[in-house]
PDB file of N, CA, C and O in Angstrom:
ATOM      1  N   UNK A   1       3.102  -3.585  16.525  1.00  0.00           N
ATOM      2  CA  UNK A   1       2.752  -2.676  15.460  1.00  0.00           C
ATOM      3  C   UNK A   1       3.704  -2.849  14.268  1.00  0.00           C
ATOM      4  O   UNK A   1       3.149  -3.064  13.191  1.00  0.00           O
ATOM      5  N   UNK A   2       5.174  -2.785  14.279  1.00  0.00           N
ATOM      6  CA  UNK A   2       5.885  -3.209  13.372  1.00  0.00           C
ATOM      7  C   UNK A   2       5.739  -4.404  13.015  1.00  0.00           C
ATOM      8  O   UNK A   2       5.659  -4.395  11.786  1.00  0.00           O
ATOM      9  N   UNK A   3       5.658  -5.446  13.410  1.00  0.00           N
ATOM     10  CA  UNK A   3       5.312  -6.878  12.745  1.00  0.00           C
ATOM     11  C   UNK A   3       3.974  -6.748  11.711  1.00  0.00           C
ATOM     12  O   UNK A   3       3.840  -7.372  10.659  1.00  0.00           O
ATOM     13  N   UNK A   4       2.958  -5.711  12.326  1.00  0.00           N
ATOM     14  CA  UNK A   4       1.728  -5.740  11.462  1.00  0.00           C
ATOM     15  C   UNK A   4       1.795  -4.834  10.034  1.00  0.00           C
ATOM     16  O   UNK A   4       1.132  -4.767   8.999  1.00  0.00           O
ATOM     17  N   UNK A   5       2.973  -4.188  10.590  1.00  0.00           N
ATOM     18  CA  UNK A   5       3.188  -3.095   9.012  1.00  0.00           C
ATOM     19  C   UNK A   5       4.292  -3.421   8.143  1.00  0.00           C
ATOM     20  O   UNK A   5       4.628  -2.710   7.196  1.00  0.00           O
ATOM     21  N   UNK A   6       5.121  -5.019   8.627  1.00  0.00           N
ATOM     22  CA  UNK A   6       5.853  -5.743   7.879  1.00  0.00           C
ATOM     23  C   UNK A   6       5.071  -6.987   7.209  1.00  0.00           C
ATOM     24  O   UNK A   6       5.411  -7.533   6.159  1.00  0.00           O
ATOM     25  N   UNK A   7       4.087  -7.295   7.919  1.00  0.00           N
ATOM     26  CA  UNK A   7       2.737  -7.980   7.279  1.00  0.00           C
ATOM     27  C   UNK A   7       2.054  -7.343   6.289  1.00  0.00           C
ATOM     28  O   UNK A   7       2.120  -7.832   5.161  1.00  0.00           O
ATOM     29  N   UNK A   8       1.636  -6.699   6.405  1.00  0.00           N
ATOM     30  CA  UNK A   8       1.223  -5.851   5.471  1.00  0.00           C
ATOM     31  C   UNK A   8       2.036  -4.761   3.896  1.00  0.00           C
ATOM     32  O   UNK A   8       1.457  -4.386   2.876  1.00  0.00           O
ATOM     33  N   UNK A   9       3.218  -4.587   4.230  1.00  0.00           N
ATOM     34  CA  UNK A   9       4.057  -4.233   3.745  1.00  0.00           C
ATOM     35  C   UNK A   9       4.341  -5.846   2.404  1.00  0.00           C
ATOM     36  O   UNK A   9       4.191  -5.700   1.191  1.00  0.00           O
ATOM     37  N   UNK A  10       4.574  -6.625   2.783  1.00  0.00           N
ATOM     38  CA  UNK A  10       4.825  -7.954   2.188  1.00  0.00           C
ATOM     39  C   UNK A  10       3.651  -8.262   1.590  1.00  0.00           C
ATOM     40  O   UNK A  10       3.817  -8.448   0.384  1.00  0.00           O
ATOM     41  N   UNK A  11       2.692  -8.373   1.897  1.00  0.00           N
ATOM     42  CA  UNK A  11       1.120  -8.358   1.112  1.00  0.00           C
ATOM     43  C   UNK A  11       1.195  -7.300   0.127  1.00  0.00           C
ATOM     44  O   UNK A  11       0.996  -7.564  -1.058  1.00  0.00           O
ATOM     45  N   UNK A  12       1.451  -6.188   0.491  1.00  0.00           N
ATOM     46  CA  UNK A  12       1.056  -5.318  -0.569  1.00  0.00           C
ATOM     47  C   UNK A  12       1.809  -5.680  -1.579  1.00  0.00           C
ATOM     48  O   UNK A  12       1.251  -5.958  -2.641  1.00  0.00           O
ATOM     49  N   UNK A  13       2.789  -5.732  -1.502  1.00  0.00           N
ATOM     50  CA  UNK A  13       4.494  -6.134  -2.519  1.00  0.00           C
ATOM     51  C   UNK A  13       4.068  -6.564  -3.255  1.00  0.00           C
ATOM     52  O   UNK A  13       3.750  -6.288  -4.412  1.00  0.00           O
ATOM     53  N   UNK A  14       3.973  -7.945  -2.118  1.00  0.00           N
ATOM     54  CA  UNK A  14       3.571  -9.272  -3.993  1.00  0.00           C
ATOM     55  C   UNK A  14       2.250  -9.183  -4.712  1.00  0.00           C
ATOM     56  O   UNK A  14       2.177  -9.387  -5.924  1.00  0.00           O
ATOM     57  N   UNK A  15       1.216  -8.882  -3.977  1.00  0.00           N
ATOM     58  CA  UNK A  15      -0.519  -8.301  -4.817  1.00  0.00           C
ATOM     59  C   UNK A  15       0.190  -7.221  -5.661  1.00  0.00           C
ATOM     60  O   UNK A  15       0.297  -7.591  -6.830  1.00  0.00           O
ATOM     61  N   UNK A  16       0.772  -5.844  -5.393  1.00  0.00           N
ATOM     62  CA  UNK A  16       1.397  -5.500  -6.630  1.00  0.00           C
ATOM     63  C   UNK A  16       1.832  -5.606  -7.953  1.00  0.00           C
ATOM     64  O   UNK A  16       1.428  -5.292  -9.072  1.00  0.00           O
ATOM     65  N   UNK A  17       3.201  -6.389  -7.227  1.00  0.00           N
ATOM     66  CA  UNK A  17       4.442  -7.248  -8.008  1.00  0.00           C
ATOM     67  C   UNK A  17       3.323  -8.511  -9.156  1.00  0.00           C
ATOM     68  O   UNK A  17       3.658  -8.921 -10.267  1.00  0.00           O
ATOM     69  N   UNK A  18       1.996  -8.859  -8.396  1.00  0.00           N
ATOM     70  CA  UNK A  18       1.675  -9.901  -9.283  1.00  0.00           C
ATOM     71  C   UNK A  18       0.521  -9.089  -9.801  1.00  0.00           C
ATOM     72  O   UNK A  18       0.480  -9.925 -10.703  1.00  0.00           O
ATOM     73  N   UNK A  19      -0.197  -8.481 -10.017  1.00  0.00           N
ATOM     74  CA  UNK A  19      -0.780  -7.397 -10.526  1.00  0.00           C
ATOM     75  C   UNK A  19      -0.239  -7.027 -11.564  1.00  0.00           C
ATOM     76  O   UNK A  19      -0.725  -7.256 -12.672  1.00  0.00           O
ATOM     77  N   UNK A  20       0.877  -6.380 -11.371  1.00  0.00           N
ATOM     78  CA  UNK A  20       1.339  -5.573 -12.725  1.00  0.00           C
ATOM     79  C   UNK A  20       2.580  -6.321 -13.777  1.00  0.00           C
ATOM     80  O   UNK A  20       3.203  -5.870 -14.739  1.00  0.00           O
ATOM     81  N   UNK A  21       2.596  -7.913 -12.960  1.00  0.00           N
ATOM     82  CA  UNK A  21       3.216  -9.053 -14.179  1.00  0.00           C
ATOM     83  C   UNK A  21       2.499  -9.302 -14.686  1.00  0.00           C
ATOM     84  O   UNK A  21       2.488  -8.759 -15.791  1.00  0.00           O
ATOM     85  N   UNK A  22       1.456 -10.161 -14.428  1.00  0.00           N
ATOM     86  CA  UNK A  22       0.101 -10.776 -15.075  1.00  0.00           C
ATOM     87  C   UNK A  22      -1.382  -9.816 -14.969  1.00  0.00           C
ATOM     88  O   UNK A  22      -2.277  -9.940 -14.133  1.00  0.00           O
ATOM     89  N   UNK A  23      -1.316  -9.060 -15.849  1.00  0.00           N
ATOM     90  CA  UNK A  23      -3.072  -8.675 -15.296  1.00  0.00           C
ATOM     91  C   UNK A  23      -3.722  -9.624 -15.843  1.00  0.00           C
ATOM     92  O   UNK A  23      -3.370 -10.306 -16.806  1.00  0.00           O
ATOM     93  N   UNK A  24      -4.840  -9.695 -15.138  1.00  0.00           N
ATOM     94  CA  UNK A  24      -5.864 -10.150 -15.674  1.00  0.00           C
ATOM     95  C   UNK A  24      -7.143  -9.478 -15.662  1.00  0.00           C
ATOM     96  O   UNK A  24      -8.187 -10.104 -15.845  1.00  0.00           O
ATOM     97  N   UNK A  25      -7.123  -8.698 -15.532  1.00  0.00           N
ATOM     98  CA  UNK A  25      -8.483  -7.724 -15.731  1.00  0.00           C
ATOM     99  C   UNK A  25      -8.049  -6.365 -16.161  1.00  0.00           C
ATOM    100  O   UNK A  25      -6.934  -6.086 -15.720  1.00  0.00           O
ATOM    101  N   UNK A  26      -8.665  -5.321 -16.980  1.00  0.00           N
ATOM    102  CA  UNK A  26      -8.332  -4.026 -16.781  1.00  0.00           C
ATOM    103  C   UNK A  26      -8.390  -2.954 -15.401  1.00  0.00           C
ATOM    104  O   UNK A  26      -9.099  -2.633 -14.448  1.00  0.00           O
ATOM    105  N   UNK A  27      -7.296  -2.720 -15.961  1.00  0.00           N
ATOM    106  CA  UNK A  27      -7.018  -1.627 -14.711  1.00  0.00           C
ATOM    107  C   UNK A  27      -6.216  -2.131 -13.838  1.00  0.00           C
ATOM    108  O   UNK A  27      -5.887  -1.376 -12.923  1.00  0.00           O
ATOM    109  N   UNK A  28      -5.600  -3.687 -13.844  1.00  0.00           N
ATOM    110  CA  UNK A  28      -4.728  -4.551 -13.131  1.00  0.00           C
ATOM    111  C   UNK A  28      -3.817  -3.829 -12.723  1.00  0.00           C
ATOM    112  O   UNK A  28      -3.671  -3.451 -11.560  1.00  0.00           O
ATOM    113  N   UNK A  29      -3.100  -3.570 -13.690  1.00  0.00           N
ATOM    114  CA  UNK A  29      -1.769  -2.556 -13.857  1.00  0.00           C
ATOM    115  C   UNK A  29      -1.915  -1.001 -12.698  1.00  0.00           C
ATOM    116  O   UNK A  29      -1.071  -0.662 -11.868  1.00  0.00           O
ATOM    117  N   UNK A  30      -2.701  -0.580 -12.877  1.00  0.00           N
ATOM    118  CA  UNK A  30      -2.915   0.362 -12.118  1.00  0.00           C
ATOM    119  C   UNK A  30      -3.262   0.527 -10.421  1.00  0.00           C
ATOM    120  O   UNK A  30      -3.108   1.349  -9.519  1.00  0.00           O
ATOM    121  N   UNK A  31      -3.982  -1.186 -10.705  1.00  0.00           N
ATOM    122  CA  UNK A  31      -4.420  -1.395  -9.402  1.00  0.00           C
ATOM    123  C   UNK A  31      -2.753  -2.134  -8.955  1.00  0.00           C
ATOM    124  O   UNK A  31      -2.618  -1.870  -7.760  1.00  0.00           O
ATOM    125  N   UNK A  32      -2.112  -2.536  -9.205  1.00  0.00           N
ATOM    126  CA  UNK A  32      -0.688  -2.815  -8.921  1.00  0.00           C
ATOM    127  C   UNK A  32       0.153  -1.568  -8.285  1.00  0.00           C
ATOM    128  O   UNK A  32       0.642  -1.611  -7.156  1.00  0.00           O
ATOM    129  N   UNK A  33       0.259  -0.359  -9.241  1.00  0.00           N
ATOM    130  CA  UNK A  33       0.707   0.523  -8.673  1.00  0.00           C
ATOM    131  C   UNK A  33       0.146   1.109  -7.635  1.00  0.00           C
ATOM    132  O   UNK A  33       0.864   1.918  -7.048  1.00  0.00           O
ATOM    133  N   UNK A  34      -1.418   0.870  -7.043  1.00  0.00           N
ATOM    134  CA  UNK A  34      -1.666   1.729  -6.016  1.00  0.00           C
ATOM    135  C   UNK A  34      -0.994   0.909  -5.015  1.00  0.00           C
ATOM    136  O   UNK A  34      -0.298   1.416  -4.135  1.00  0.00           O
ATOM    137  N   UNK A  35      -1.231  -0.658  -5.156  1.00  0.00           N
ATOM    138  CA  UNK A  35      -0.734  -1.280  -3.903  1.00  0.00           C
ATOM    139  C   UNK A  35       0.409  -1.392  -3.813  1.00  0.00           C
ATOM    140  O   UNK A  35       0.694  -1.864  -2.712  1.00  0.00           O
ATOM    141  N   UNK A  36       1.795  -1.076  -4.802  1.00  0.00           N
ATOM    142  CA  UNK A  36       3.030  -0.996  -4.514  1.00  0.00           C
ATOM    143  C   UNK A  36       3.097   0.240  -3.593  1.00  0.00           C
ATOM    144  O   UNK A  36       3.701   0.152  -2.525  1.00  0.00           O
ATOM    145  N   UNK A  37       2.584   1.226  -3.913  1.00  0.00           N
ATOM    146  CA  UNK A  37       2.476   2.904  -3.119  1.00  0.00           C
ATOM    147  C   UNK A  37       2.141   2.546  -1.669  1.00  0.00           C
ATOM    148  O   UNK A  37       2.501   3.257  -0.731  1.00  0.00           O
ATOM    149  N   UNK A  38       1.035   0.771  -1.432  1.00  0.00           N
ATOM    150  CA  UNK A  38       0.327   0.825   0.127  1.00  0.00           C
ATOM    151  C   UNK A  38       1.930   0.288   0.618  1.00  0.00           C
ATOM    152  O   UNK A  38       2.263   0.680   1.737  1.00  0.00           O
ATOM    153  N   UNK A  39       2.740  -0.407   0.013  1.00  0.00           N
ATOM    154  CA  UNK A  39       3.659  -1.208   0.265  1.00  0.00           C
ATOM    155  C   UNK A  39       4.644  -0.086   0.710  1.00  0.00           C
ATOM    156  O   UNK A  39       4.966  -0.005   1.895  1.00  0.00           O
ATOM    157  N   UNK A  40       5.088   0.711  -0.146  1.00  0.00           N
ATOM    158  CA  UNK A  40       6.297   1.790   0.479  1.00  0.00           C
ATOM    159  C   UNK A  40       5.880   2.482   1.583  1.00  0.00           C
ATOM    160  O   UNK A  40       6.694   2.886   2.413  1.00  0.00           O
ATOM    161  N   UNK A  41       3.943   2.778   1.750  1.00  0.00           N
ATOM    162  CA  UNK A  41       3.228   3.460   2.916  1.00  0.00           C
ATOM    163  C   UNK A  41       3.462   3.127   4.061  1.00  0.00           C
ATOM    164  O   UNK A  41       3.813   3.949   4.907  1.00  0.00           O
ATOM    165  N   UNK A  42       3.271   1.495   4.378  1.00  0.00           N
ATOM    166  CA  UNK A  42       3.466   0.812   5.357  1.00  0.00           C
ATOM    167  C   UNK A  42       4.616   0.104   5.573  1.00  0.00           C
ATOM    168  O   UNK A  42       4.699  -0.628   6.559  1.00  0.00           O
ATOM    169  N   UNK A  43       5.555   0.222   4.756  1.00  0.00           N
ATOM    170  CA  UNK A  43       7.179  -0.030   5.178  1.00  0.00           C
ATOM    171  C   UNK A  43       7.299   0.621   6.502  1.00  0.00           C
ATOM    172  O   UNK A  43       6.907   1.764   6.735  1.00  0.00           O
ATOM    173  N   UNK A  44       8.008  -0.374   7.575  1.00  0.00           N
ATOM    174  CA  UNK A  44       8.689   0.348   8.762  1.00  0.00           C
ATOM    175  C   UNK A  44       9.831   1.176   8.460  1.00  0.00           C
ATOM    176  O   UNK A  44      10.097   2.356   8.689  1.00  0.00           O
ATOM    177  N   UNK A  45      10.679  -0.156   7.647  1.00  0.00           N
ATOM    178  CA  UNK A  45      12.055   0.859   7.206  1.00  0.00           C
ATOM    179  C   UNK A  45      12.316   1.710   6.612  1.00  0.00           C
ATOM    180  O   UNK A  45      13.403   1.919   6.073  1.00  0.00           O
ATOM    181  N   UNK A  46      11.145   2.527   6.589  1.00  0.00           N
ATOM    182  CA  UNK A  46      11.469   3.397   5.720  1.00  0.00           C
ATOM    183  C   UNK A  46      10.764   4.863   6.956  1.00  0.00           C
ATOM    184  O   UNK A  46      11.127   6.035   7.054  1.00  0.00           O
ATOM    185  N   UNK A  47       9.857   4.214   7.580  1.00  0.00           N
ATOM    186  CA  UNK A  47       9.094   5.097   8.812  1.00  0.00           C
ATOM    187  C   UNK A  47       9.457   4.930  10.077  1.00  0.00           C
ATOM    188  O   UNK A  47       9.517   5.910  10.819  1.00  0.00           O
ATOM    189  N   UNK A  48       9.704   3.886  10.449  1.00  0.00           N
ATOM    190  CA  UNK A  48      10.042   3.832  11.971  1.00  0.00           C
ATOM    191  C   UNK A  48      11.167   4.512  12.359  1.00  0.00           C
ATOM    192  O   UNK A  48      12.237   4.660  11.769  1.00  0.00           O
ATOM    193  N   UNK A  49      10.871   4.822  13.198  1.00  0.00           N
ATOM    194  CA  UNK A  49      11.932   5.706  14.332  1.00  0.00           C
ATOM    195  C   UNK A  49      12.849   4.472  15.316  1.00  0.00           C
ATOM    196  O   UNK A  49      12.191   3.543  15.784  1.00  0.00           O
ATOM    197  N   UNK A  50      14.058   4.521  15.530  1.00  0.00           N
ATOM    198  CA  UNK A  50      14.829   5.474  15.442  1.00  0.00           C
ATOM    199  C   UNK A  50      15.863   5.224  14.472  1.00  0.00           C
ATOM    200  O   UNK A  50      16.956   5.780  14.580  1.00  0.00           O
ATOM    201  N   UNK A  51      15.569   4.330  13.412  1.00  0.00           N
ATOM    202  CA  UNK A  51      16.478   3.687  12.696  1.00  0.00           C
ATOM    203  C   UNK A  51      15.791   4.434  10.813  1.00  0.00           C
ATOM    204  O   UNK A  51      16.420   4.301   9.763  1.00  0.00           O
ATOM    205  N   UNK A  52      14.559   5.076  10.941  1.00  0.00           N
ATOM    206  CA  UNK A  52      14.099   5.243   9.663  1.00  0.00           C
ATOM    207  C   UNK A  52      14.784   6.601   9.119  1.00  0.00           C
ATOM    208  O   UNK A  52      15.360   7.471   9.771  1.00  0.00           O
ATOM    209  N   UNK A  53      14.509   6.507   7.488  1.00  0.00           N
ATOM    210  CA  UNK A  53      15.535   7.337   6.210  1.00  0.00           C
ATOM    211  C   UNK A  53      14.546   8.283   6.163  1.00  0.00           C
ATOM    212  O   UNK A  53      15.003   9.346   5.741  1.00  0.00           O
ATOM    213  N   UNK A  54      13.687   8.320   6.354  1.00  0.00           N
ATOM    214  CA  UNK A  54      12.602   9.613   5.977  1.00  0.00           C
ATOM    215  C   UNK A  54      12.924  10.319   7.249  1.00  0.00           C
ATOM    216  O   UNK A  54      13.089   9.657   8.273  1.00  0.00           O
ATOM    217  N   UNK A  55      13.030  11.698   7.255  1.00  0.00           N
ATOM    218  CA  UNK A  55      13.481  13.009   8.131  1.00  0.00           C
ATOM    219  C   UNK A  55      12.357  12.846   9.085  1.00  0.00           C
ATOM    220  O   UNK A  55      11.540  11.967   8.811  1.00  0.00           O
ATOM    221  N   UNK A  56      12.182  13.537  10.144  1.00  0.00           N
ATOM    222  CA  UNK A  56      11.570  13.673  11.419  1.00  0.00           C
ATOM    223  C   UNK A  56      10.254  14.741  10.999  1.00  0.00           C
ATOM    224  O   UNK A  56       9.153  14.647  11.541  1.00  0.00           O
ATOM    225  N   UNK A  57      10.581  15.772   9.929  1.00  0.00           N
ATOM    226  CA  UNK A  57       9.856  16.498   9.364  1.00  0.00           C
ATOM    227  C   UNK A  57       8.578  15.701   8.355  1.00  0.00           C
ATOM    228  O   UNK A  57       7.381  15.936   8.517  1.00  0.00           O
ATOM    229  N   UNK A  58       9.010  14.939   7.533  1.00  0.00           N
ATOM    230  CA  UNK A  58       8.178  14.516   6.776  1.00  0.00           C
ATOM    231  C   UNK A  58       7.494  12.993   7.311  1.00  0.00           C
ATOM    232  O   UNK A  58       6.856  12.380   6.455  1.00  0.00           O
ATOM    233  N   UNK A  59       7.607  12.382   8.673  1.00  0.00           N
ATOM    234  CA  UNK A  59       7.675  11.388   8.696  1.00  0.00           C
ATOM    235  C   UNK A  59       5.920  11.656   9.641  1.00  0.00           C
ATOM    236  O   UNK A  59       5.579  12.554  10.410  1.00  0.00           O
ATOM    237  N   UNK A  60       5.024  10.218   9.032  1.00  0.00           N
ATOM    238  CA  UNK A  60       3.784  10.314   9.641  1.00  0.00           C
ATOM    239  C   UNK A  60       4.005   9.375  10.707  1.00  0.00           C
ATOM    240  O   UNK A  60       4.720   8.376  10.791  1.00  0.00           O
ATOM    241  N   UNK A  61       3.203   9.951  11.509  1.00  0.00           N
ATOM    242  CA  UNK A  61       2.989   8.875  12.893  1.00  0.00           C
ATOM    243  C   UNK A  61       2.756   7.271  12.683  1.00  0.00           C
ATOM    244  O   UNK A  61       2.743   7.033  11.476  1.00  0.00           O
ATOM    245  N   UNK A  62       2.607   6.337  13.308  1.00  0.00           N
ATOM    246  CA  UNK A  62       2.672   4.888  13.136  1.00  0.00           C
ATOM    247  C   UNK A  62       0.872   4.604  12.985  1.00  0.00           C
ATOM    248  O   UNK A  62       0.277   3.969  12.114  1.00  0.00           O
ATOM    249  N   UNK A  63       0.422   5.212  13.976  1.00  0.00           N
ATOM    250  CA  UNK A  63      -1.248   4.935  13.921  1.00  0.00           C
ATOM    251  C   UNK A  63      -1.806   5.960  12.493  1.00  0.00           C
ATOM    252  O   UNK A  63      -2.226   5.355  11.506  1.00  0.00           O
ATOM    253  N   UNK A  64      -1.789   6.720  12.487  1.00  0.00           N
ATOM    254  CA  UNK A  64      -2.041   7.897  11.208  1.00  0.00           C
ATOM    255  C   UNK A  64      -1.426   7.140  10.103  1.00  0.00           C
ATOM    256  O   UNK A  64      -1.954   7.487   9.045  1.00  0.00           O
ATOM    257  N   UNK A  65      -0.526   6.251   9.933  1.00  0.00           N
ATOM    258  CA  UNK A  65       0.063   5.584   8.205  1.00  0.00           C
ATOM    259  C   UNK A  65      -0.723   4.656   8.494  1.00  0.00           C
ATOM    260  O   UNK A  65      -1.158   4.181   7.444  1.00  0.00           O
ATOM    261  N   UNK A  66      -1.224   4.036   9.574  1.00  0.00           N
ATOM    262  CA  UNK A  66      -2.000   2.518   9.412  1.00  0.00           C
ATOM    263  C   UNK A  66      -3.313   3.015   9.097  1.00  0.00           C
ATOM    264  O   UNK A  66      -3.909   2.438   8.187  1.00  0.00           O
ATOM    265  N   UNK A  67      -3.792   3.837   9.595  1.00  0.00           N
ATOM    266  CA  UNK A  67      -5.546   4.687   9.328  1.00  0.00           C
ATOM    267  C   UNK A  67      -5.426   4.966   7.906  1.00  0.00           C
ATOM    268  O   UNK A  67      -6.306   4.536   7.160  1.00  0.00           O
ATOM    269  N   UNK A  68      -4.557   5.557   7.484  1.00  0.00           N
ATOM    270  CA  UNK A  68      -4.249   5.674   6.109  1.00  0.00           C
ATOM    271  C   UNK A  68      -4.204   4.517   5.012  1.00  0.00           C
ATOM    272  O   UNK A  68      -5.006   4.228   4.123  1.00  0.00           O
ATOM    273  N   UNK A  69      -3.010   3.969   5.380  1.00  0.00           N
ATOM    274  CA  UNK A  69      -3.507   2.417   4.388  1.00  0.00           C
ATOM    275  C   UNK A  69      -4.920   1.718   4.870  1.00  0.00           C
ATOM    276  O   UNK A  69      -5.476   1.005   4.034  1.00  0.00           O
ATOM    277  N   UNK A  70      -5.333   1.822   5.734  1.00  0.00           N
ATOM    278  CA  UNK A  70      -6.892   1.308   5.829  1.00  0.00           C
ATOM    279  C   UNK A  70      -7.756   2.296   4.744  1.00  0.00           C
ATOM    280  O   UNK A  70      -8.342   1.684   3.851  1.00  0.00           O
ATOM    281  N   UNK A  71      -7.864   3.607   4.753  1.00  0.00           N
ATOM    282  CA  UNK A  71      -8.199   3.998   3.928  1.00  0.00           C
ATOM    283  C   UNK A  71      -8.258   3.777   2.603  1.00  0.00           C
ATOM    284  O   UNK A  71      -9.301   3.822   1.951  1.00  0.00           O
ATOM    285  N   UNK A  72      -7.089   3.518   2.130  1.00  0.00           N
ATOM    286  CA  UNK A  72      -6.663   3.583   1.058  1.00  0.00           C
ATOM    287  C   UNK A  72      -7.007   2.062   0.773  1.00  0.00           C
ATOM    288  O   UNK A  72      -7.552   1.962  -0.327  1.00  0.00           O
ATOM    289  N   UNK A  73      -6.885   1.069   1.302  1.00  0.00           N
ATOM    290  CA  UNK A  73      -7.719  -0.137   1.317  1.00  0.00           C
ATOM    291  C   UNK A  73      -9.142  -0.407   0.755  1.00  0.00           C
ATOM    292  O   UNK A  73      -9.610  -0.987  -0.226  1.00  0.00           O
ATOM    293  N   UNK A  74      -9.710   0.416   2.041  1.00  0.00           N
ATOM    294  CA  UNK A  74     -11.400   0.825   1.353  1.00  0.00           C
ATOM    295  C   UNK A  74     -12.027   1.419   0.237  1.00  0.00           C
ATOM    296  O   UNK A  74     -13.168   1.348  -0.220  1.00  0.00           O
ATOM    297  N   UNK A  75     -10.603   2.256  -0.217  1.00  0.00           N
ATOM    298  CA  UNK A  75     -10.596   2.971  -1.364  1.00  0.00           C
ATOM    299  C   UNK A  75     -10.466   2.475  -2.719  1.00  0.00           C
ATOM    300  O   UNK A  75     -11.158   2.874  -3.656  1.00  0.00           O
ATOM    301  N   UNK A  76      -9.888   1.912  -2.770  1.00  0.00           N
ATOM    302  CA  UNK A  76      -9.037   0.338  -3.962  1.00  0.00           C
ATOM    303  C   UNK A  76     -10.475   0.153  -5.090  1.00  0.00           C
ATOM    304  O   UNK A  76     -10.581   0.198  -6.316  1.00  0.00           O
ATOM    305  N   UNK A  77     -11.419  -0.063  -3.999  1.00  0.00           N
ATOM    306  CA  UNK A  77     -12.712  -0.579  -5.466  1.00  0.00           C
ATOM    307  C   UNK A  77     -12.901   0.723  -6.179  1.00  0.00           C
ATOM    308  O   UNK A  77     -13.329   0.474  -7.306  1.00  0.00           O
ATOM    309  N   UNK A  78     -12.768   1.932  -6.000  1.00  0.00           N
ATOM    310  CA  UNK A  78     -13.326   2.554  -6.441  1.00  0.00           C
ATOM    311  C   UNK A  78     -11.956   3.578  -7.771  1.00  0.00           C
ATOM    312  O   UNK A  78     -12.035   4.676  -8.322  1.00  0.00           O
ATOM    313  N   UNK A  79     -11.147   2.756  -7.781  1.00  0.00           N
ATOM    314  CA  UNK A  79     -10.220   2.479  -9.125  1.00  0.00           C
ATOM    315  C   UNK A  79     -10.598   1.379  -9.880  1.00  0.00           C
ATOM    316  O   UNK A  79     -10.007   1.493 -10.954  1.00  0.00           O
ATOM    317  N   UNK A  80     -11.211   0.470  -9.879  1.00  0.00           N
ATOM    318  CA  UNK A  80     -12.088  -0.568 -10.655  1.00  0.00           C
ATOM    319  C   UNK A  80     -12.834   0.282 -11.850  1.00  0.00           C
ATOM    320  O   UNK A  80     -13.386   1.380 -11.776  1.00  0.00           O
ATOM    321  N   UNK A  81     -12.658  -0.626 -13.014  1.00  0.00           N
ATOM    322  CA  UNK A  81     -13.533   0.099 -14.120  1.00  0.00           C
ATOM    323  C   UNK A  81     -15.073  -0.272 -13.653  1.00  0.00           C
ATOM    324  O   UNK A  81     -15.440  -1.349 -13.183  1.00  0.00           O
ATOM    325  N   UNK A  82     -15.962   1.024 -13.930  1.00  0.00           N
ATOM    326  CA  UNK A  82     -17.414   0.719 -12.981  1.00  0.00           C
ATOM    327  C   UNK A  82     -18.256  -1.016 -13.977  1.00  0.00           C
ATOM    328  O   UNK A  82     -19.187  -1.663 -13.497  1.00  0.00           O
ATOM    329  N   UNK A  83     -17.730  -1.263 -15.008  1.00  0.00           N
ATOM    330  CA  UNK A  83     -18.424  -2.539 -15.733  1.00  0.00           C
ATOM    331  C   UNK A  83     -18.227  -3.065 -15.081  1.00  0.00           C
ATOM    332  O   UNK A  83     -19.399  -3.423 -14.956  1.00  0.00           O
ATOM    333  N   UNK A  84     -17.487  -3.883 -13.964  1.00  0.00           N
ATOM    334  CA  UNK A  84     -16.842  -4.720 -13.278  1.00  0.00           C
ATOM    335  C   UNK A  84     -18.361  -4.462 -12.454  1.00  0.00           C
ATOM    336  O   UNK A  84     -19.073  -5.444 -12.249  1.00  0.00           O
ATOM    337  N   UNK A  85     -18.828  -3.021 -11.978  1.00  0.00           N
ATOM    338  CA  UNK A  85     -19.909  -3.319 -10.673  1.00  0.00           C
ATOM    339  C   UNK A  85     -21.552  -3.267 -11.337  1.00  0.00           C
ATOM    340  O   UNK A  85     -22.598  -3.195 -10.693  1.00  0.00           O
ATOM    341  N   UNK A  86     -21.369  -3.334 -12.925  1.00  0.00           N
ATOM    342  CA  UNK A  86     -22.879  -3.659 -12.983  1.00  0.00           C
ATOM    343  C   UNK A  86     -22.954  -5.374 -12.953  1.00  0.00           C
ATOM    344  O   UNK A  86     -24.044  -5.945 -12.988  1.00  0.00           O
TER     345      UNK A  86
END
């Protein structure tokens, strides 16, 4: 599970990181910042137990942050300017 949310964590980064250097479409920029947000989501080091910085209080479960960035995955087109879907 951690290898898959350090996979993913690293994907999101650089689709970000290269998103919001170079856009090339509108809304690039924006679509950069959502996936830097999937990137801090699915950081271990920042969630995993027993070594993670986020408190015991605020911290989401490992399956519930991955359901989540899947969500938020599926979600992504629908920050697209709608010209893009005629």
């Amino acid at each position: 599970m951690r290898l898959l949310m350090w996979l993913l964590t690293i994907a999101f980064a650089l689709a970000g990181l290269a998103l919001r250097v170079q856009p090339s479409f509108a809304g690039a920029f924006t679509l950069g910042t959502g996936s830097l947000a999937l990137a801090a989501l699915a950081c271990p080091l920042l969630w995993a137990r027993p070594a993670g910085i986020v408190p015991d209080a605020l911290a989401i479960p490992g399956r519930r942050r991955l359901l989540l960035g899947f969500a938020l995955i599926l979600a992504a087109p629908l920050l697209l300017p709608w010209q893009l879907w005629l």
